[in-house]
C-alpha positions in Angstrom: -12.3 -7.0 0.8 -11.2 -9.7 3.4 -14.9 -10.8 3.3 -16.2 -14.1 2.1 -18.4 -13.8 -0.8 -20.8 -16.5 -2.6 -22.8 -14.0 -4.6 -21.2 -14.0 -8.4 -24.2 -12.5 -10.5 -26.3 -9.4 -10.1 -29.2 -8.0 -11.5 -30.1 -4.2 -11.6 -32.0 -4.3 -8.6 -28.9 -5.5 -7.0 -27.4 -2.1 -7.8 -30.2 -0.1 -7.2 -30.7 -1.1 -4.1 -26.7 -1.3 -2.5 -26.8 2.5 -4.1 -29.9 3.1 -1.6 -28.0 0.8 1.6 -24.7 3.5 0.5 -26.8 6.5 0.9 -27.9 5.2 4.2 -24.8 4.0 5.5 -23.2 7.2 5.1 -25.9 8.6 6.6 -24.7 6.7 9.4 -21.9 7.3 9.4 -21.4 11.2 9.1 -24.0 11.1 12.2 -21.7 8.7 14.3 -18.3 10.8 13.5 -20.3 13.7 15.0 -21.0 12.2 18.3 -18.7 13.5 21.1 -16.3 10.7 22.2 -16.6 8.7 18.8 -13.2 7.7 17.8 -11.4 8.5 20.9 -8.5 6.6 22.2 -5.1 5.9 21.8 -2.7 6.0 18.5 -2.6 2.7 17.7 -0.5 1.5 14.6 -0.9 -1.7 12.2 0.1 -3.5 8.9 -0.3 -5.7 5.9 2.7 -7.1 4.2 2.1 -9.3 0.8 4.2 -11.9 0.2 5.6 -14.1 -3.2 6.2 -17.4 -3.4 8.6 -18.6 -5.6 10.4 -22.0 -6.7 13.7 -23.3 -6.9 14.0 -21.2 -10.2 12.6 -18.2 -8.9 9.7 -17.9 -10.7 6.2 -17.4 -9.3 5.1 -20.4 -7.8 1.6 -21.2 -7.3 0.8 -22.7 -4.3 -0.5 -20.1 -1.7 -3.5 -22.1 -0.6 -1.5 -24.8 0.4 0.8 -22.8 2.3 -1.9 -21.1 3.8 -3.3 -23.8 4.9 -0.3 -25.6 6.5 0.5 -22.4 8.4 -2.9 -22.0 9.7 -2.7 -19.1 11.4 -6.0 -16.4 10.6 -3.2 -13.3 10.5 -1.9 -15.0 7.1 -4.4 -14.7 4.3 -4.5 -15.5 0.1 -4.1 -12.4 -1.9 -4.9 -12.0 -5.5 -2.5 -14.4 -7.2 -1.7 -18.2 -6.3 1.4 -16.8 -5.6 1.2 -14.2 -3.5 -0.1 -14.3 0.5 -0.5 -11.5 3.0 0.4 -11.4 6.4 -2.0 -9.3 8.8 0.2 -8.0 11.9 -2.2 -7.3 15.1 -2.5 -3.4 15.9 -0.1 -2.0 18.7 -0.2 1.3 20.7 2.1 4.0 18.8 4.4 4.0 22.0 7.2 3.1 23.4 8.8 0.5 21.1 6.0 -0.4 18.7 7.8 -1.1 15.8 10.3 -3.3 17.4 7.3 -6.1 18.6 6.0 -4.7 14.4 9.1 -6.5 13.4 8.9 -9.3 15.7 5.6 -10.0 14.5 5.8 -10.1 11.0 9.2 -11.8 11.3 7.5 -14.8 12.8 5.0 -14.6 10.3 7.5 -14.5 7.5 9.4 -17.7 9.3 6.1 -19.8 9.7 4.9 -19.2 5.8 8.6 -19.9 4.8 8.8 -22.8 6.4 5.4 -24.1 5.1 6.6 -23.0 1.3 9.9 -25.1 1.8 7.8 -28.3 2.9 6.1 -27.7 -0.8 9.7 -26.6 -3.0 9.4 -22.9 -2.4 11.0 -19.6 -0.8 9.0 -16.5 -0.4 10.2 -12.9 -0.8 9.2 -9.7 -0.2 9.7 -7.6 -2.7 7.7 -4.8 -4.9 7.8 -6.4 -8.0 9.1 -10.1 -8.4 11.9 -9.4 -11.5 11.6 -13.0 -12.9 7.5 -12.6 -13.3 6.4 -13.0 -17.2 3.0 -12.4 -18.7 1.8 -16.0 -18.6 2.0 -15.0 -14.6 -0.7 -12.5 -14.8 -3.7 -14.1 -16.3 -7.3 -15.5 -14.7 -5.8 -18.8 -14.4 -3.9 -17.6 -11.8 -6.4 -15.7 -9.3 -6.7 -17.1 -5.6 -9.5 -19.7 -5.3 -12.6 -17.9 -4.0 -15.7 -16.4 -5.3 -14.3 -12.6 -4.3 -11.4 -12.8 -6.4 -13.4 -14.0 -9.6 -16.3 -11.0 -9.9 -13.9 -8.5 -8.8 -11.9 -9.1 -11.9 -15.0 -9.6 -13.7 -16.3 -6.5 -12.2 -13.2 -4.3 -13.2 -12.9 -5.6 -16.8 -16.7 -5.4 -17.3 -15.7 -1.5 -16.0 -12.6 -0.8 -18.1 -14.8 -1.7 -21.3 -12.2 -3.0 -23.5 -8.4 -4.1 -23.9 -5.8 -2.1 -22.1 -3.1 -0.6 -24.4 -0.8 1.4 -23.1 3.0 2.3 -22.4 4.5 1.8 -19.3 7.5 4.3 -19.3 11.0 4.2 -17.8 15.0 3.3 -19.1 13.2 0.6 -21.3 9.6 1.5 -22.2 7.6 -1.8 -21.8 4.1 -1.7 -24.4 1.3 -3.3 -22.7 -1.3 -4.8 -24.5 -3.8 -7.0 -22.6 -7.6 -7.5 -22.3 -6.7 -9.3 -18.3 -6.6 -6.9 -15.2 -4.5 -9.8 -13.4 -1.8 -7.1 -14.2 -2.8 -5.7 -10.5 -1.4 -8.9 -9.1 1.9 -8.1 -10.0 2.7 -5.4 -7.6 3.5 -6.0 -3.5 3.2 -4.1 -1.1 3.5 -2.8 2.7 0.2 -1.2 4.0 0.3 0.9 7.4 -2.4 1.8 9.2 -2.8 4.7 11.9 -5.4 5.1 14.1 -6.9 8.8 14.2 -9.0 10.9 16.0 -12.2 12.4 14.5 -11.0 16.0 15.4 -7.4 15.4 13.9 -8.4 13.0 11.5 -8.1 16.2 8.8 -4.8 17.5 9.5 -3.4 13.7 9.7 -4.9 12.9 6.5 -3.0 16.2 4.8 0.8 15.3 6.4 0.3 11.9 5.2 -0.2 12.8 1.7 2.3 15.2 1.7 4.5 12.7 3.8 4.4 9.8 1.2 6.6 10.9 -1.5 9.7 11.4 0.3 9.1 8.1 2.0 8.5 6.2 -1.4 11.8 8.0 -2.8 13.5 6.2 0.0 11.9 3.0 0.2 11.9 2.5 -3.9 12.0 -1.6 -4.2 10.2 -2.1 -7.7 12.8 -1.0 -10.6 11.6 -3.8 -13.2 8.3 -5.2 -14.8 7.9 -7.9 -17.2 12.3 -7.8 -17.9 12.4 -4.1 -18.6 13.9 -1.2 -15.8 11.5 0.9 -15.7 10.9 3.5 -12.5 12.8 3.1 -9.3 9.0 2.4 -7.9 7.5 0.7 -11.0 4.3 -0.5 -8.6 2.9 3.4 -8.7 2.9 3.1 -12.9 1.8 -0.1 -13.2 -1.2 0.6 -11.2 -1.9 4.3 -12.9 -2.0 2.9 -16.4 -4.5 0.1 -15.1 -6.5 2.6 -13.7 -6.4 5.1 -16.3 -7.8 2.1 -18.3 -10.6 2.0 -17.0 -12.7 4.7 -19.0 -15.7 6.1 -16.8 -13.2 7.6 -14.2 -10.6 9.8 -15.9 -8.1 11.0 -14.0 -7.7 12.1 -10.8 -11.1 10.0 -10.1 -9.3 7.3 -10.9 -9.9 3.8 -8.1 -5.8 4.6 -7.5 -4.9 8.0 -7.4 -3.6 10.2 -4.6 -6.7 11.9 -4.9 -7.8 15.9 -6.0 -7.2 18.0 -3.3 -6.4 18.5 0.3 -9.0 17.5 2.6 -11.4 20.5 4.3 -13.5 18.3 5.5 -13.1 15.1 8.1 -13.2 11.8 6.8 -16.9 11.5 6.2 -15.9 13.7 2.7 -13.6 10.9 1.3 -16.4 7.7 2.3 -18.8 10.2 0.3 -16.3 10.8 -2.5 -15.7 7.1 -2.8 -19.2 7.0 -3.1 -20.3 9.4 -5.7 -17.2 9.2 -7.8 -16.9 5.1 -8.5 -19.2 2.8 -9.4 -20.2 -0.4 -7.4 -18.0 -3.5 -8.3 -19.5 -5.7 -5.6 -23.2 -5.0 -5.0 -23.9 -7.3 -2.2 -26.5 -6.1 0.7 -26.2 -7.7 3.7 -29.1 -7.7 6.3 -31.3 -6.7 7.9 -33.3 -5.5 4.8 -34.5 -2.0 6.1 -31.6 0.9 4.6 -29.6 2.2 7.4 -30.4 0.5 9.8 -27.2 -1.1 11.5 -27.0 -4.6 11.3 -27.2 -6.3 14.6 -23.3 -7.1 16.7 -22.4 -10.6 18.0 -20.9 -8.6 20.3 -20.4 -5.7 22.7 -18.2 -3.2 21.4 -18.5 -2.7 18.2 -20.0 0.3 16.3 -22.3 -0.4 13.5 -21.4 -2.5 10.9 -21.9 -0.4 7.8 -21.1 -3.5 6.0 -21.7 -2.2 2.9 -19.8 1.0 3.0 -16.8 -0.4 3.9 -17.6 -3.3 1.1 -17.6 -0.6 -1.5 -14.6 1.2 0.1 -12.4 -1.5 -0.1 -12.9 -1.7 -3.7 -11.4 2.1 -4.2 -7.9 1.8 -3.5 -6.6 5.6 -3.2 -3.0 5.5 -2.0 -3.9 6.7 1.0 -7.3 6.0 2.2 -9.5 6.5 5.5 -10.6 3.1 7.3 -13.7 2.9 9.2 -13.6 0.0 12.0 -16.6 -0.9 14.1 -13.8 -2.5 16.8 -14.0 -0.4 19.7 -17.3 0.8 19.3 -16.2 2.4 16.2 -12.7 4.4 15.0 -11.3 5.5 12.1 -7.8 5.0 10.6 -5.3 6.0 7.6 -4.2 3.3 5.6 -1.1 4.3 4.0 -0.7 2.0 1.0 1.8 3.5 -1.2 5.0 1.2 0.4 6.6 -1.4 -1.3 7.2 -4.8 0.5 11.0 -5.6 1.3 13.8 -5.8 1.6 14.2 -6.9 4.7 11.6 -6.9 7.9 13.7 -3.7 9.2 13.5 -1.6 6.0 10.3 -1.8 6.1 9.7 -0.7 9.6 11.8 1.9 9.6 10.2 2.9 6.0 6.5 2.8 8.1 8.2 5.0 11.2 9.2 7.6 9.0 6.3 7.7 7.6 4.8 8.2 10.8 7.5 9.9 12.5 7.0 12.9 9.4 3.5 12.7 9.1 2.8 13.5 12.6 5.3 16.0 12.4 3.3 17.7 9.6 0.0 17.8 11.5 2.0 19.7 14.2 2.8 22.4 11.6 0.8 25.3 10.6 -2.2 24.2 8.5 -1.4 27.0 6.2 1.0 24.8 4.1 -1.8 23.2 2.5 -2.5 26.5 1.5 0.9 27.7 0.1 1.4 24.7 -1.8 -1.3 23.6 -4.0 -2.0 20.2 -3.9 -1.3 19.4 -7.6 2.3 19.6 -6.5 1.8 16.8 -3.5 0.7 14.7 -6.7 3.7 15.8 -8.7 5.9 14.6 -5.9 4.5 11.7 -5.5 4.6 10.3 -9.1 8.5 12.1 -9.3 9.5 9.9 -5.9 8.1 7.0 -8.2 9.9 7.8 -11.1 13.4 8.9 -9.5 13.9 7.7 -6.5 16.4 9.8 -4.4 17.5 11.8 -6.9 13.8 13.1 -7.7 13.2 16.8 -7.5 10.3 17.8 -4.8 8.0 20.6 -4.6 8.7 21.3 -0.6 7.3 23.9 1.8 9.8 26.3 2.8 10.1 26.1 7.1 9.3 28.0 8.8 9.0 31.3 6.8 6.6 29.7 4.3 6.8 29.6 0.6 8.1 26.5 -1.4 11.6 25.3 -1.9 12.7 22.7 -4.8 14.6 19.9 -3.7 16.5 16.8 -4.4 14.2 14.0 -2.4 17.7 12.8 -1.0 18.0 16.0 0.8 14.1 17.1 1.8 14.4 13.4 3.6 17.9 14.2 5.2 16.1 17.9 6.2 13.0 16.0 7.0 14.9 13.1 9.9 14.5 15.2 12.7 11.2 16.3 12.5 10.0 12.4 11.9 11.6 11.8 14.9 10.4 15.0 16.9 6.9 13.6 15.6 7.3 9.9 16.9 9.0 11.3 20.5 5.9 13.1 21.0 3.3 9.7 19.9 5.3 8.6 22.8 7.8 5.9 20.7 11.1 5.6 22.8 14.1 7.3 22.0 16.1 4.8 21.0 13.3 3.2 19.0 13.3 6.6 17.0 16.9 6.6 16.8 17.3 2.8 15.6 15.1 2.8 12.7 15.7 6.7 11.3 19.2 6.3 11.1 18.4 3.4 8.7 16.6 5.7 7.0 19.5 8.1 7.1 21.8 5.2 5.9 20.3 4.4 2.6 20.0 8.0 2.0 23.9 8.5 2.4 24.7 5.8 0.5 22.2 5.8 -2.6 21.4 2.3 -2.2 17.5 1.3 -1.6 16.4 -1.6 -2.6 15.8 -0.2 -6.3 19.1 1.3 -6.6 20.5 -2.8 -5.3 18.5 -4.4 -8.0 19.5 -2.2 -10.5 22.9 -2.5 -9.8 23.0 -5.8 -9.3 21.8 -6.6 -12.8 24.3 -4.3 -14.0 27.2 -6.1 -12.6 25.5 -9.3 -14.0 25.2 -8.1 -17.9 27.8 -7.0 -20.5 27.5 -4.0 -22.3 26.6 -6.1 -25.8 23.6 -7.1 -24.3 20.9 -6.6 -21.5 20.3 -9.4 -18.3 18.9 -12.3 -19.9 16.2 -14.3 -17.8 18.3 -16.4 -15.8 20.2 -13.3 -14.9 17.0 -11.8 -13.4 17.0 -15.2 -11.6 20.3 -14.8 -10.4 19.4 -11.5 -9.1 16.4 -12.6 -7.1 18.0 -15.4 -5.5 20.6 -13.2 -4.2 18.1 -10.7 -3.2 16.6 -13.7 -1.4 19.6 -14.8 -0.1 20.7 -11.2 1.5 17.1 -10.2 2.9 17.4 -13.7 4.6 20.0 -12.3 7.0 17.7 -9.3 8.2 20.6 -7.0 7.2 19.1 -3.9 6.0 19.5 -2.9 2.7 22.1 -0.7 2.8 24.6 -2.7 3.6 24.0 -5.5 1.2 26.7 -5.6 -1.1 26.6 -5.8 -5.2 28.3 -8.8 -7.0 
């Protein structure tokens, strides 16, 4: 989606014949996977952080272009909202200290764009879902400039087919009633990618899934939408009723879903599934005109394009979702996109090395967990993680005698430490890099407190029991959030009041 577009009408034909260029593409691609040597190479590991920008208020402020532009640097990139940006860190070998030149990375990035957004009255954050946002926030007035962002909202409401009405539940149940899908540009997130072998790519895919809901217990940074608490990752419901909306893909065929199964297959199964499953929102061919043919490279080095395939993949948004890259002559990556941004540059690399750490412990394991524990249960962890945090209860296999166990997420992550870091000593990450960012991990879960559990009670030291936090105490909040994740002190340690 990072692709420029001009192209805002189409006809049938249009349709009809990107259908015909998908077909071929994945074609293509099934027949490139297959080649011996395709895809090989070193772990390598990347992400994308989103960013808000926010006045002297704390409310959303709307001037990402300009900050963009006074940064000038390609790795920092408009999002969907005026007020949000996103901050592309370059990929780095998983080994020895990765994360650490991760952090270094993104916290330069983070210093250039807040410098820019001071020059202009503003303060960025990250943060899963900005507390002081209101409704007036999440309408078409405030989409990025650019042609992309305009028909893909077109696209999606033309696909939901009317108004969404719906209930977003948690502490305070929040009704929704809106005919705008500018609702997705609410949520923030962190989005790590892993580079994968063809021949692994399978058994990666599995631990990751499995992997993400105890790592999105711990990393919980969304409590509140629109002034009411809702989960302790309110991004994951927010973006299930938006989907669940939109009413030629029930559920689990949702465009956002953790998906309906474990994978058999590679990762050619999941471009097909994204193929036969959801309808085109972007039907743009590119040339040359004859179907599945690659398009010519620029340069040496690349793999074919398969410009639309990866066009029409980046408009299905599962929460963990295979990446083709013609860079090096072609790979293939997870994107793991379930991660909140924030607190604090640390958090979130030690949220993406655990994620790592367990997932690649996982693959190690005895494929036959994916048969012991159906995957219906992965997808009721997941959404329980989203609902309750720490204290959600987990469907988990029982190691190493098989069987399931259920668990607190607090103490499947505490029993799940030292395989993540078994997993990232093997990749070849350092010791002490393990060691560094797990205990964080190991931190938060001792004392309760994740970025969720600060917000929440930080409004609760801010209200009296007559009445719930009025506006300006959301504000309050924030700017203390703001204030604390400024000193790159993990979140743990951050105290309340």
């Amino acid at each position: 989606m990072g692709r420029d577009i001009t192209q805002e009408e189409f006809s049938d034909a249009d349709y009809s014949r990107f259908r015909d260029r998908l077909d071929a593409d994945l074609i293509v691609l099934s027949e490139l996977i297959s080649k011996p040597g395709f895809g090989s190479g070193p772990a390598t590991i990347g992400a994308e952080l989103e960013l808000v920008i926010v006045d002297g208020a704390c409310r959303p402020l709307p001037i990402n272009q300009a900050v963009r532009d006074a940064v000038d640097d390609p790795r920092v990139t408009l999002e969907l909202t005026r007020f949000n940006l996103e901050l592309n860190a370059s990929p780095l070998p998983l080994a020895g200290r990765p994360f650490a030149a991760l952090e270094a990375e993104l916290n330069l990035l983070v210093a250039k764009v807040a410098a820019a957004a001071v020059a202009h009255g503003g303060r960025v954050t990250a943060i899963g879902i900005l507390p002081t946002i209101a409704a007036t926030d999440l309408s078409s007035a405030m989409l990025s400039e650019g042609a992309r962002y305009r028909v893909l909202i077109r696209a999606l409401r033309r696909l939901r087919g009317g108004p969404l009405r719906t209930q977003l539940p948690g502490a305070e149940p929040l009704p929704l009633a809106t005919d705008d899908v500018v609702l997705q540009g609410a949520p923030t997130s962190l989005q790590v990618h892993l580079r994968v072998e063809p021949a692994h790519f399978a058994k990666a895919f599995n631990a990751v899934q499995l992997a993400t809901a105890p790592v999105l217990a711990v990393a919980g940074n969304s409590p509140t939408f629109l002034r009411h608490r809702l989960w302790e990752e309110t991004r994951i419901a927010l973006f299930r009723q938006q989907t669940d909306g939109l009413g030629h893909e029930p559920r689990p065929h949702t465009r956002i879903s953790l998906g309906s199964g474990w994978l058999r297959g590679g990762a050619a199964d999941l471009f097909a599934d994204s193929v036969r499953q959801h309808e085109p929102l972007l039907p743009i061919v590119t040339e040359p005109d004859e179907p599945g043919q690659p398009a010519p490279q620029p340069r040496t080095g690349l793999g074919p394009a398969l410009e639309e395939l990866r066009l029409h993949h980046g408009t299905v948004w599962p929460w963990n979702r295979a990446v083709y890259d013609p860079a090096d002559e072609g790979h293939l990556r997870i994107e793991m996109r379930a991660l909140p941004a924030g607190p604090t540059v640390i958090d979130m690399a030690a949220n993406a090395a655990f994620l790592i750490g367990l997932s690649l412990w996982l693959a190690d394991q005895d494929e036959q967990w994916t048969y012991t524990l159906p995957f219906e249960c992965a997808d009721h962890n997941f959404h329980s993680a989203a609902q309750y945090g720490l204290a959600a209860r987990l469907i988990w296999p029982a190691w190493p005698h098989g069987g399931t166990r259920i668990l607190t997420a607090a103490d499947v992550i505490s029993e799940s430490l030292p395989g993540a870091r078994q997993g990232l000593l093997r990749a070849g990450v350092a010791e002490s890099e393990a060691d560094r960012l797990l205990d964080v991990i190991g931190a938060r879960v001792a004392t309760g407190q994740t970025g969720a559990a600060w917000q929440r009670a930080a409004l609760a030291a801010a209200q009296t029991p007559s009445r719930p936090p009025a506006p300006d105490e959301y504000a309050e909040m924030l700017r203390s959030y703001i204030d604390f994740a400024t000193t790159g002190q993990p979140v743990h340690t951050w105290l309340v009041g």
